[in-house]
C-alpha positions in Angstrom: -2.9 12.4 20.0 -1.0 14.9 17.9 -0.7 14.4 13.8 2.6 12.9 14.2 1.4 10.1 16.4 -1.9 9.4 14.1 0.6 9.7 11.1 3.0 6.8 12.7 -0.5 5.0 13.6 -1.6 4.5 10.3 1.6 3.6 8.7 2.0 0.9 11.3 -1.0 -0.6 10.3 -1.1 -0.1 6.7 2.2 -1.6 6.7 1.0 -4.7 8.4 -2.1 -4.3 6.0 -0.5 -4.5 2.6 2.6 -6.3 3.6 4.8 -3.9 3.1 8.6 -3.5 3.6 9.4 -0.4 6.0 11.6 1.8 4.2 14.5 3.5 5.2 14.8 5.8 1.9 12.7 8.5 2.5 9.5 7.3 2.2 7.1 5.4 4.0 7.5 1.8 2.6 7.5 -0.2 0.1 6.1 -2.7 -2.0 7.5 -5.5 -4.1 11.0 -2.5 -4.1 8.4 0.2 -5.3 8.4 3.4 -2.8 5.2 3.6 -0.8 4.2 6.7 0.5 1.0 6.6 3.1 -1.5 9.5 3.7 -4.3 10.0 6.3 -7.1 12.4 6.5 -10.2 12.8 8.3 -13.8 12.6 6.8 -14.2 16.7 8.0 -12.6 19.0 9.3 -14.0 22.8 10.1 -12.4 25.0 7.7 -13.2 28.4 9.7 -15.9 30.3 11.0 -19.2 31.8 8.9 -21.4 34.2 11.4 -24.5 33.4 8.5 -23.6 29.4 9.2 -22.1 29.4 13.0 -19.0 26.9 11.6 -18.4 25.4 8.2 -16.9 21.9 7.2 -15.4 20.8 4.3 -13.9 17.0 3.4 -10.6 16.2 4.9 -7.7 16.6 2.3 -4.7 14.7 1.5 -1.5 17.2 1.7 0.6 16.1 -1.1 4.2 17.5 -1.1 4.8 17.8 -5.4 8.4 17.3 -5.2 8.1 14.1 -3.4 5.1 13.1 -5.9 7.2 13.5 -8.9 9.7 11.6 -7.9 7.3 8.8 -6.3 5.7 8.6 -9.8 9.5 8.5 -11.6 9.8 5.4 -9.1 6.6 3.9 -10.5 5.6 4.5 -6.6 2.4 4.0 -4.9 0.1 5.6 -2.6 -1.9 4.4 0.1 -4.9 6.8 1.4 -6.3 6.4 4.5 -9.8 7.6 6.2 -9.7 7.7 10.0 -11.5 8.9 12.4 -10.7 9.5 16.5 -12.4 7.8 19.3 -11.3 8.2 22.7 -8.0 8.8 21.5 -8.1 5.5 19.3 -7.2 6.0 15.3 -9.9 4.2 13.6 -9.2 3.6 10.3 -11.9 3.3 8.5 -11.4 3.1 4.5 -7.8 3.0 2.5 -6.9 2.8 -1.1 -3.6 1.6 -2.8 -3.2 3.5 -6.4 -0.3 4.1 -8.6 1.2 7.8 -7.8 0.9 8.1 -11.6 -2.9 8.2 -12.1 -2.3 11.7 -9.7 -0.6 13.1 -12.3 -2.8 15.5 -13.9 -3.6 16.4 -10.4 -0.8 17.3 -9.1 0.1 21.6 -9.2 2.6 23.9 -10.1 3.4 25.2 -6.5 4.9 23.4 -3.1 2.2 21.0 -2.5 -1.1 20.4 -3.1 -4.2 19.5 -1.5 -6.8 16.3 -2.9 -10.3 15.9 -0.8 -10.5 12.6 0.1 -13.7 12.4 -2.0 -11.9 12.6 -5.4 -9.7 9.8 -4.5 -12.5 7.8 -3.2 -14.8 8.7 -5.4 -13.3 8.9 -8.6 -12.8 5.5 -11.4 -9.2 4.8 -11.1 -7.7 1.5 -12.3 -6.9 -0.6 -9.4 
């Protein structure tokens, strides 16, 4: 499966998930007439090779286009993050998260997008 399929995957089932209406103006969803956008990432991934350390891994990351963040938060928008993992070719979802796209203010950057480990949305107390 190639990102685009996983991507379509995970929507499809958050969707069905959450309830959500599909969308058709520009983002993934929505919910209740608020814009949803969906994100998936993987536990790991290798992030290059170390000679000392044969491979190293780091968590998976959430790609965030800013742009599309700012104005998802304008919208009082939401975002859903997904965990998955692949089996035999099978998307396994295997944690999500709804939040408001305005608690990621302060971690949203300056430049074209950004990048969140999984760990600090996961991890971290925001309001539900």
């Amino acid at each position: 499966m190639n990102r685009k399929q996983i991507g379509n995957e995970i929507e499809e089932r958050m969707i069905v998930v959450y309830h959500l209406d599909p969308d058709l103006h520009g983002f993934d969803a929505s919910l209740c007439g608020r814009p949803v956008e969906i994100k998936g990432c993987t536990f790991f991934h290798n992030n290059g090779v170390d000679y000392k350390y044969k491979e190293k891994t780091t968590y998976g990351r959430f790609w965030i286009n800013n742009h599309n963040h700012w104005l998802l938060s304008e919208l009082n928008g939401y975002y859903i993050f997904c965990l998955y993992h692949l089996t035999n070719n099978t998307v396994n979802v295997t944690n999500h998260r709804l939040i408001k796209a305005r608690w990621l203010d302060a971690h949203i950057g300056r430049g074209k997008n950004t990048k969140i480990a999984w760990n600090r949305i996961f991890d971290e107390p925001f309001k539900r």
